[in-house]
C-alpha positions as CSV (number, residue, x, y, z in Angstrom):
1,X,67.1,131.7,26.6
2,X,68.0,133.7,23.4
3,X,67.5,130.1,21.5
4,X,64.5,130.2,23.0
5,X,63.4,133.6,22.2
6,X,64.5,132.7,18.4
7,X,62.1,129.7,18.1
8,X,59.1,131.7,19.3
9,X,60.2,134.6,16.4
10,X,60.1,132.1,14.2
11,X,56.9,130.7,15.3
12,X,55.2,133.0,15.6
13,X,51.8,131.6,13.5
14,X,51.7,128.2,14.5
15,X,52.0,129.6,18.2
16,X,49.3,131.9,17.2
17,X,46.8,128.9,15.8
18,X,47.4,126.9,18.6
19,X,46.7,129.9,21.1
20,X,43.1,130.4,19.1
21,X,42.3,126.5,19.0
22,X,42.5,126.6,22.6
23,X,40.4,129.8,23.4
24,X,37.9,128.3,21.0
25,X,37.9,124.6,22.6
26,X,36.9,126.6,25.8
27,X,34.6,128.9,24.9
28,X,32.3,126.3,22.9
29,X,32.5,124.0,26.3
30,X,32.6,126.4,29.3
31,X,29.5,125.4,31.6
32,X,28.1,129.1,31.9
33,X,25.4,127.4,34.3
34,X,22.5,127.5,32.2
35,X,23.1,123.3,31.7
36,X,20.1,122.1,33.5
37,X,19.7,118.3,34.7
38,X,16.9,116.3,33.5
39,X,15.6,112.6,33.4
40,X,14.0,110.9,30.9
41,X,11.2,109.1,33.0
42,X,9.0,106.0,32.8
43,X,5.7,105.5,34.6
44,X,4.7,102.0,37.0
45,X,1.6,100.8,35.0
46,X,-1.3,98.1,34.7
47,X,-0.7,95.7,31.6
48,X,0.1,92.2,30.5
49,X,2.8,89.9,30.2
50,X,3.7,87.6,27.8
51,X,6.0,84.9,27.8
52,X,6.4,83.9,24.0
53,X,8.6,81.8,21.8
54,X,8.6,82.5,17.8
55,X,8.9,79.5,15.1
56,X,8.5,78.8,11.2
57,X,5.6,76.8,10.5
58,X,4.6,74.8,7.0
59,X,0.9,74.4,5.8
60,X,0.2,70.7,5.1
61,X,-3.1,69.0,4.9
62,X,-4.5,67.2,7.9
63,X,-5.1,64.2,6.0
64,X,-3.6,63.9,2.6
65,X,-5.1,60.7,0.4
66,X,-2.7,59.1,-2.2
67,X,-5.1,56.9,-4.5
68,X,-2.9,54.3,-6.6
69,X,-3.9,51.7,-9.1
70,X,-5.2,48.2,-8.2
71,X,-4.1,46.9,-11.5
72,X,-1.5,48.2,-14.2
73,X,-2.2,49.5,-17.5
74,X,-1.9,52.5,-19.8
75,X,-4.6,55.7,-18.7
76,X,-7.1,55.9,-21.4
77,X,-8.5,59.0,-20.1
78,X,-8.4,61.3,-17.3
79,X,-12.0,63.1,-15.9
80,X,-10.4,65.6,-13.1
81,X,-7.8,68.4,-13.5
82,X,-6.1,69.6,-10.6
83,X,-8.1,71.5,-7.8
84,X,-10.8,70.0,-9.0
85,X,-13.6,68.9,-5.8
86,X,-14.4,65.4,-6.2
87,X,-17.1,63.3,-4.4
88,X,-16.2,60.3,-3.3
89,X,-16.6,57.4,-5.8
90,X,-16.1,59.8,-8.8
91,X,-14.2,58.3,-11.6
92,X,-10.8,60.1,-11.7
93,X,-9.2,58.3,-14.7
94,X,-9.9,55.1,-17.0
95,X,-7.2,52.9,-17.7
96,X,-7.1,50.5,-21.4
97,X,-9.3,47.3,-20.1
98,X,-8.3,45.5,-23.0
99,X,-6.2,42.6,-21.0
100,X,-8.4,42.7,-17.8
101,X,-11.9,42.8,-20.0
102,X,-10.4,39.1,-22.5
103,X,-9.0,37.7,-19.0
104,X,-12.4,37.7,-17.2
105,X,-14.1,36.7,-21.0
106,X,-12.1,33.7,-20.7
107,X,-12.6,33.7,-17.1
108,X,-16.9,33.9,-17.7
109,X,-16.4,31.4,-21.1
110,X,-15.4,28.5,-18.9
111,X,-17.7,29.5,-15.6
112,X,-20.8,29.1,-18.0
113,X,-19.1,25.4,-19.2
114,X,-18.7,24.2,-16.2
115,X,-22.2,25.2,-15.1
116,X,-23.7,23.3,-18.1
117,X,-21.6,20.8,-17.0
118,X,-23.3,20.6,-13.7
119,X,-26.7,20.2,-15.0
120,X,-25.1,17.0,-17.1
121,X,-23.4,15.6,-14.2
122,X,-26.4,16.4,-12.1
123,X,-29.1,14.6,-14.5
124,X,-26.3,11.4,-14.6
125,X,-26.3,11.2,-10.9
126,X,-29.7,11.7,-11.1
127,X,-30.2,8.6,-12.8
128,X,-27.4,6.5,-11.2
129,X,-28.9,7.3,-7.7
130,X,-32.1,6.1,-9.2
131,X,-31.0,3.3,-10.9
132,X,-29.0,2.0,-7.6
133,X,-32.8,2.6,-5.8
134,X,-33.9,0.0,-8.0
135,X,-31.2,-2.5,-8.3
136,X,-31.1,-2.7,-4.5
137,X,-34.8,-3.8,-4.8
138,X,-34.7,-6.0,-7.1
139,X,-31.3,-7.6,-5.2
140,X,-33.3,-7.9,-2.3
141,X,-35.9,-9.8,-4.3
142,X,-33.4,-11.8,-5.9
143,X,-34.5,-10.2,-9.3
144,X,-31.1,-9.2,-10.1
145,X,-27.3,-11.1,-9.5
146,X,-24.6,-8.9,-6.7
147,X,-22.4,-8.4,-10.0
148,X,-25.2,-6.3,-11.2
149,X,-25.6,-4.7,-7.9
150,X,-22.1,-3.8,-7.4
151,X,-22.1,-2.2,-10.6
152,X,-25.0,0.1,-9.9
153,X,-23.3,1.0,-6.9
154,X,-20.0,2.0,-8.9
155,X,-21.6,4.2,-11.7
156,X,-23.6,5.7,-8.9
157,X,-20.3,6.4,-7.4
158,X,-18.7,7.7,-10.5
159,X,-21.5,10.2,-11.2
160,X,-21.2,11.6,-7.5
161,X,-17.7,11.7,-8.0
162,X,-17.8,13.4,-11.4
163,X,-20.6,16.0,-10.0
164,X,-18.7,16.9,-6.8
165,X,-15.9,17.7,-9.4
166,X,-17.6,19.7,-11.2
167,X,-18.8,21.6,-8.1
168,X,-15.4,22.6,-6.9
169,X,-14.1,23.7,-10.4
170,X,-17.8,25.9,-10.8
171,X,-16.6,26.9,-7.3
172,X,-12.9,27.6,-8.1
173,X,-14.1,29.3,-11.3
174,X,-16.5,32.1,-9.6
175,X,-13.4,33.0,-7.3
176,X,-11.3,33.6,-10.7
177,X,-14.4,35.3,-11.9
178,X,-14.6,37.6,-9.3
179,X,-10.8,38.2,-9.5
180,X,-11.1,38.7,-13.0
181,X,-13.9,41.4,-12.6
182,X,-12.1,43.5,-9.9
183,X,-9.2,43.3,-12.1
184,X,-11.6,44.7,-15.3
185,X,-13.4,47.4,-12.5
186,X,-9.8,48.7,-10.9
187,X,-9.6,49.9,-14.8
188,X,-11.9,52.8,-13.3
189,X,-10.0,54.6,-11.1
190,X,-12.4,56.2,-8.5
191,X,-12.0,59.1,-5.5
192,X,-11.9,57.0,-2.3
193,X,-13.4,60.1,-0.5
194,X,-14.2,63.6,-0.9
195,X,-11.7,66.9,-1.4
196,X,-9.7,68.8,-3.2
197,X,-7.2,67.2,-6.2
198,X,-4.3,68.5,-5.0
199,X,-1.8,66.4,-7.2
200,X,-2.3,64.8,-10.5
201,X,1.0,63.4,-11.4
202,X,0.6,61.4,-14.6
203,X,-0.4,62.1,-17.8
204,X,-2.8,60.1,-20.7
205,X,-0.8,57.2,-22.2
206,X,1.6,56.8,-19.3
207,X,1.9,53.3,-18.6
208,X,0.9,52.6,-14.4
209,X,1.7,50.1,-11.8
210,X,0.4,49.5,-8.4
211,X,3.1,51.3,-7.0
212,X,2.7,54.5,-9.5
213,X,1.0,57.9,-7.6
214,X,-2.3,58.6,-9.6
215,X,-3.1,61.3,-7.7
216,X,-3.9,63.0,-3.7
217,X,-7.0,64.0,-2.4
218,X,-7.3,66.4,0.5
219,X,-10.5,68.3,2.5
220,X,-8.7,72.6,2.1
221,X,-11.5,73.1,4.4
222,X,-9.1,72.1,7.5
223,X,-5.5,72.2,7.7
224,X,-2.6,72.0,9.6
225,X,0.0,74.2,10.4
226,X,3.6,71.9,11.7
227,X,5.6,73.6,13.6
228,X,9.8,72.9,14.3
229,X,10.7,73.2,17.9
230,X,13.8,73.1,18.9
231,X,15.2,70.7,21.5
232,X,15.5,73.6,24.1
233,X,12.2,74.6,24.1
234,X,10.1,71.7,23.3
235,X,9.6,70.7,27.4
236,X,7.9,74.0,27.9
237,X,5.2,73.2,25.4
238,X,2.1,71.9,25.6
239,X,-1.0,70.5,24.3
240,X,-4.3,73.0,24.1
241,X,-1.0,76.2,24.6
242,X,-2.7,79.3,22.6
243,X,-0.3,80.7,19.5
244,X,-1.1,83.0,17.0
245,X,0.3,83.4,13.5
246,X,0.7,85.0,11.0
247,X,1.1,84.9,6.8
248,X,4.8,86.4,5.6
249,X,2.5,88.1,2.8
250,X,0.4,89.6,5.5
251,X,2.0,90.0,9.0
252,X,-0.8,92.8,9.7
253,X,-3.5,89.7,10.2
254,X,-3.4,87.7,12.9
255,X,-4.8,84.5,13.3
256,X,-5.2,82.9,17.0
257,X,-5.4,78.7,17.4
258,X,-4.1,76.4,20.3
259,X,-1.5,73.5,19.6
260,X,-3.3,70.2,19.3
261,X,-1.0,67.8,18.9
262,X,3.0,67.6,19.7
263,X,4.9,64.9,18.3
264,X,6.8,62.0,20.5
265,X,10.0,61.5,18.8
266,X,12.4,64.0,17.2
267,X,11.5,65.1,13.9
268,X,13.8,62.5,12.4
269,X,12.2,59.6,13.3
270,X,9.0,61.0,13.0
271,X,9.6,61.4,9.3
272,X,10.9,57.6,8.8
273,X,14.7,59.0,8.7
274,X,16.1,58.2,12.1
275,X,18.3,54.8,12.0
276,X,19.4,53.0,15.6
277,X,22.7,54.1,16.1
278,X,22.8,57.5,13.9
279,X,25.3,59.7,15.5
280,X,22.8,62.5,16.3
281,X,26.0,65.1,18.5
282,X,26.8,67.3,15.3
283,X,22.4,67.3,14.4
284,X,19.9,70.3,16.1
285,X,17.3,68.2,17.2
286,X,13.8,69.4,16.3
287,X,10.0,68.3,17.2
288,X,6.9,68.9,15.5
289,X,3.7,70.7,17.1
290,X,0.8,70.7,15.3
291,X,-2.6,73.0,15.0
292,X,-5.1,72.3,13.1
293,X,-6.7,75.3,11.6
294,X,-10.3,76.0,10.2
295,X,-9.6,77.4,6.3
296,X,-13.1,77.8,5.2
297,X,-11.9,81.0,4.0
298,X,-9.0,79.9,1.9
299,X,-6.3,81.9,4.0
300,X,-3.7,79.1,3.7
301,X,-2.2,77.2,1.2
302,X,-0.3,73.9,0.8
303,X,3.3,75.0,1.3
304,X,3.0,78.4,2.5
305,X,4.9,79.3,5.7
306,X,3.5,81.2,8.9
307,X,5.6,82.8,11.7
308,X,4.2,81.9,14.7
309,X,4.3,82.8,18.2
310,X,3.6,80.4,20.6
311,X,2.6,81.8,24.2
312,X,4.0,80.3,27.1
313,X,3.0,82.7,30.0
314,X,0.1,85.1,30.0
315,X,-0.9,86.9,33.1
316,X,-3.3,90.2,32.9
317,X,-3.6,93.3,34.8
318,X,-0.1,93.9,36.2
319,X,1.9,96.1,37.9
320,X,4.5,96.7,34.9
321,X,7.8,99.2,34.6
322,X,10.0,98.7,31.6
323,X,12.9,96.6,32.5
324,X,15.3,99.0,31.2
325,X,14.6,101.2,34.9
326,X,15.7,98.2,36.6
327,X,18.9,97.8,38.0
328,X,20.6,95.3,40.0
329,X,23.1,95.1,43.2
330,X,22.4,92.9,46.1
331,X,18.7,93.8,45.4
332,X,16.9,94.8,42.7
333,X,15.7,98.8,42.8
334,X,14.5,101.6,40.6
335,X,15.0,104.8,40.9
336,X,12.8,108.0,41.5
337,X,13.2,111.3,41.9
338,X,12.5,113.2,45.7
339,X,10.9,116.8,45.6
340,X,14.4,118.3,45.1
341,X,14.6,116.3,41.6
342,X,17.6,114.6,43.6
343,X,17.3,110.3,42.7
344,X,16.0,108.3,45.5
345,X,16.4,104.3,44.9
346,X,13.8,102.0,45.9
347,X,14.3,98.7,46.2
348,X,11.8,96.3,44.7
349,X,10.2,92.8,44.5
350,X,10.2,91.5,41.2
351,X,7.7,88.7,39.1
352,X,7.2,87.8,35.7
353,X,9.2,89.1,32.7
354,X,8.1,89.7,28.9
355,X,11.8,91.2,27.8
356,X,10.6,94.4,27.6
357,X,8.6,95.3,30.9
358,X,8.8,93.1,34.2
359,X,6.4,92.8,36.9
360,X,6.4,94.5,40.0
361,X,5.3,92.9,43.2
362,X,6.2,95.4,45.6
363,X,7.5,98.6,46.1
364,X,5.8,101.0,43.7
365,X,2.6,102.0,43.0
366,X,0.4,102.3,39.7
367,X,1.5,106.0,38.2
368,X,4.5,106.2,40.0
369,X,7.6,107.4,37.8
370,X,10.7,105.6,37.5
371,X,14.1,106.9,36.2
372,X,15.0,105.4,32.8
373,X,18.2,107.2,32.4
374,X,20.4,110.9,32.4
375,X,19.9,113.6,29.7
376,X,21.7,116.9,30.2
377,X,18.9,119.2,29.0
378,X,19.8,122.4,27.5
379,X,23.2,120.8,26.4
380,X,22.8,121.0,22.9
381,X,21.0,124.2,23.0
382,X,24.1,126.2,25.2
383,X,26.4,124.2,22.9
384,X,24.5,125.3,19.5
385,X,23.6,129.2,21.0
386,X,28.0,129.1,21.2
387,X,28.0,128.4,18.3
388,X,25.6,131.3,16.4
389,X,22.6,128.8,16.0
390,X,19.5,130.1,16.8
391,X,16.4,127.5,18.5
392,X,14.0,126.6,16.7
């Protein structure tokens, strides 16, 4: 006991502290029964639900025209600059014709030979086909011998032969010359329809093949947004399904459009990538859904990227709480308060769901409160008036 005794004595201050920590810890908690309950309360109310899904999409053209050359050569000159509107047939660039316009010279040199050779041939068949007329007469007559027969009949022959000749090569010349004169006129490069240069890859003096990119034509006034949907989602989607979007530059305007076309293979092998047997288990498999969207306006870009939100469910004028005051046992139920501000639970039939509010079939009616949750009001005002803080 005296040991005892002797360790208080010498303790006296830290007994003293701990003695004061405790009075305090109880007189800033003590309920002195001003600590009212209270609810913080949600209302059953008419609105709509949404079932949505959110994806990236890219802004392509709807149809994107690459013109290349027909022939090869250097470009002599170039009429259009980028974003330039065309009309269709408008010259776009002029390549050197120097090879193409001394092949069809050559080409037309020995088509006009030949055709003067015709008239020749034509004038000695002429006159063989006459002169075997009158041998055959004469023969007949006996005014001539059969040697002098049978040679009429072989220089007629000859000339027929020699015409019909010259027929075929006039013939197989014109095809050369009409070869020869695309090849000279694919020297003029020319729009193959209407729009928007949107690429102009080559420069004056660049040496071009029939494989080289001259340039891509596009109409700006419709475009298409393509959308990546993911394997899990893609069975839910559909063709004429309403979305809207929106620009990252601008998220405050919304633009609404319907999907018009979805894509029948994975994105993949819709882009030429997919090879049979490909081991696609470690790959997130996407398709494409496509809108295509009116941009008279010039609201979208080539290459710009919307987020879109693609609506899956819409139903209107329901009976709505917010699915936080729903909670779930055997049944589902929400709770309300009785006159006595005690909680009463009502037990409910559930539809549709947006995430954020949920349907409610049966059970409650429109303006009817539901308990969200528990605040202790006048907590923080007992606790704070403890303290020496005033309200405000």
């Amino acid at each position: 006991m005296k040991k005892i005794w002797q360790w208080i004595k010498n303790h006296k201050k830290l007994i003293l502290i701990i003695l004061l920590g405790c009075g305090a810890l109880y007189w800033f908690t003590k309920d002195d029964g001003n600590v009212q309950k209270d609810y913080i309360k949600g209302q059953a109310f008419i609105g709509d639900i949404s079932k949505t899904i959110s994806v990236t999409g890219e802004v392509l053209p709807k149809s994107l025209l690459s013109v290349n050359p027909e022939t090869e050569g250097k470009i002599k000159k170039l009429y259009v600059q980028m974003g330039d509107f065309v009309e269709k047939d408008q010259l776009i660039l002029e390549l050197d014709s120097k090879t193409q316009q001394n092949e069809f010279n050559n080409v037309q040199s020995q088509f006009n030979l030949l055709k003067k050779q015709k008239k020749v041939r034509e004038l000695h068949f002429n006159l063989a086909s006459k002169k075997l007329r009158q041998t055959k007469e004469l023969f007949k007559r006996k005014g001539v011998s059969k040697q002098v027969l049978e040679q009429a009949e072989e220089n007629f022959a000859n000339a027929k032969l020699a015409l019909e000749e010259t027929q075929a090569s006039i013939l197989q010349n014109a095809n050369k010359l009409d070869t020869a004169k695309k090849h000279l006129d694919n020297t003029f490069v020319k729009a193959p329809q209407a729009g928007y240069v949107v690429s102009l890859p080559v420069n004056i003096g660049q040496f071009v093949r029939s494989s080289t990119l001259l340039a891509q034509i596009t109409n700006l006034d419709e475009m298409q947004i393509r959308m990546k949907i993911s394997e899990n989602d893609i069975a839910q989607i559909k063709v004429g399904m309403p979305l809207q979007y929106h620009l990252f530059h601008n998220n405050q305007k919304q633009y609404k459009a319907v999907i018009d076309e979805i894509d029948p293979a994975h994105t993949l092998l819709s882009q030429g990538n997919y090879e049979q047997g490909m081991d696609m288990g470690s790959r997130a498999i996407y398709f494409y859904a496509k809108t295509f969207v009116d941009n008279k306006d010039r609201h979208l870009r080539l290459g710009m990227t919307t987020q879109t939100t693609l609506f899956l469910e819409e139903k209107k004028d329901l009976l709505l709480v917010p699915l936080i005051a729903v909670h779930m046992e055997d049944k589902p139920y929400v709770e309300v308060l009785d006159e006595q501000n005690n909680i009463k639970r009502v037990f409910v039939t559930l539809g549709s769901s947006d995430h954020k509010n949920i349907e409610v079939l049966k059970g409650l009616s429109k303006g009817q409160e539901v308990v969200i949750s528990l605040a202790e009001k006048g907590a923080y005002e007992h606790l704070n008036r403890k303290r020496g803080f005033k309200d405000e």
